[in-house]
N, C-alpha and C positions, 0 to 999 in steps of 0.2 A: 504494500500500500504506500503509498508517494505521502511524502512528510509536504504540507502545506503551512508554507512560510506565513511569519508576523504579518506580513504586507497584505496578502491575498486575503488573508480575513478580517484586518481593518479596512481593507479599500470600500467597502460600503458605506461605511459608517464617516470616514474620509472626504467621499463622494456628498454624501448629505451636508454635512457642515460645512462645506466650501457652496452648495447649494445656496443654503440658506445665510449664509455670508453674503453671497451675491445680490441674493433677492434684498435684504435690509439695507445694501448699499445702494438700492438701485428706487428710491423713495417709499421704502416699506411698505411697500403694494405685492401681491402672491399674485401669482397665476389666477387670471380669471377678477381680480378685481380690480377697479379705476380708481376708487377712493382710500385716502390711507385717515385713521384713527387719529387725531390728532386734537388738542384742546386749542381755539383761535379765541381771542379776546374781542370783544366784539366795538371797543370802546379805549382810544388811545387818548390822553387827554395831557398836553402841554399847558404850562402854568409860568407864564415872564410877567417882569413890573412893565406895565404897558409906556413908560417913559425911555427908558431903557432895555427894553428887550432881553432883559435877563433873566434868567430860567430862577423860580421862587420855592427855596423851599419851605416848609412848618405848613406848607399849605394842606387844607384837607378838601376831598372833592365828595357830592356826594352827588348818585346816578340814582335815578325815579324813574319807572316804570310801573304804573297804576300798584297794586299793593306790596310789589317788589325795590327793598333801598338796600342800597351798596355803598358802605361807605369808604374811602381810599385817603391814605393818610402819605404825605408827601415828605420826609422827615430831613434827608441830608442832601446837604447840594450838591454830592457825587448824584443822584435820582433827579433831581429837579431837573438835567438837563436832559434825563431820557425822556420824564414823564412818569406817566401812571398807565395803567392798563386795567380795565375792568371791564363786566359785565360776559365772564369767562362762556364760550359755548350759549350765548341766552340771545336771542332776537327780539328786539322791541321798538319803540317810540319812547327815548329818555329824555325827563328834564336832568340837566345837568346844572350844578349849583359848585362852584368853587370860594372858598373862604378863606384867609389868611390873617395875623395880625398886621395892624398898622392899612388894611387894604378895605377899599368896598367889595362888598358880596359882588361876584359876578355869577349871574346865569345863560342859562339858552335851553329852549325849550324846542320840542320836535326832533330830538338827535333820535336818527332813524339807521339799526341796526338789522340788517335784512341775512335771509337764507337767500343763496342762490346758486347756478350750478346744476349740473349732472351730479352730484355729490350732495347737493343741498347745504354747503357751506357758510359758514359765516362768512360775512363779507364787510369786515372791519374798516370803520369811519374815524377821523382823528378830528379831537377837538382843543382849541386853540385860545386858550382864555387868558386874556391880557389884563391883568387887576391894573387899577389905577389906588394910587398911595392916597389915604386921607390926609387931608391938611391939617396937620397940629396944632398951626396958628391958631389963637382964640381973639 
């Protein structure tokens, strides 16, 4: 009877995990499917002092969709210049409310967060709220 080498009876199993290597490099999609599994934020929200354009942090945002709030908290100024991101995987019509100290409330109402696609994907809107500094003066 023929001695069957290391090789010949790992190559299967060799064969599979270079497979499946392949496939996860290849946008995590398998054989037979178009859509890959993924979490999309539906809702990007930049925060600058409207005079200078500078990305604000201590800010806090918060996202309203009828009985749905999310609140997002802005804390160091490494983050202030990415943003915030919310409203993970969820499709709606948001009022959006941003608040900071030293700043007036800014809002915007109608921020509209949609499915769309052969995948039925989120389809992520950024929003861009420029505070204006209150006056100290008295």
């Amino acid at each position: 009877m023929p001695r069957t080498n290391r090789w010949m009876r790992a190559r299967p199993f060799v064969l599979v995990a270079l497979c499946l290597v392949a496939m996860s490099a290849s946008a995590c999609s398998f054989p037979g499917t178009d859509c890959i599994s993924i979490g999309v934020f539906g809702i990007h929200v930049t925060v600058v002092d409207a005079a200078t354009s500078q990305p604000l942090s201590g800010a806090t945002v918060t996202l309203v969709d009828g009985s749905y709030t999310e609140n997002l908290f802005l804390g160091s100024a490494t983050n202030a210049s990415v943003g915030m991101y919310g409203a993970l995987e969820r499709a709606g019509v948001y009022s959006v409310t941003v608040a900071a100290a030293g700043y007036q409330t800014w809002s915007q109402n109608s921020v509209v967060v949609r499915r769309a696609g052969s995948c039925n994907s989120i389809q992520p809107t950024t929003v861009s709220a420029r505070l204006t500094r209150i006056n100290s003066a008295t």
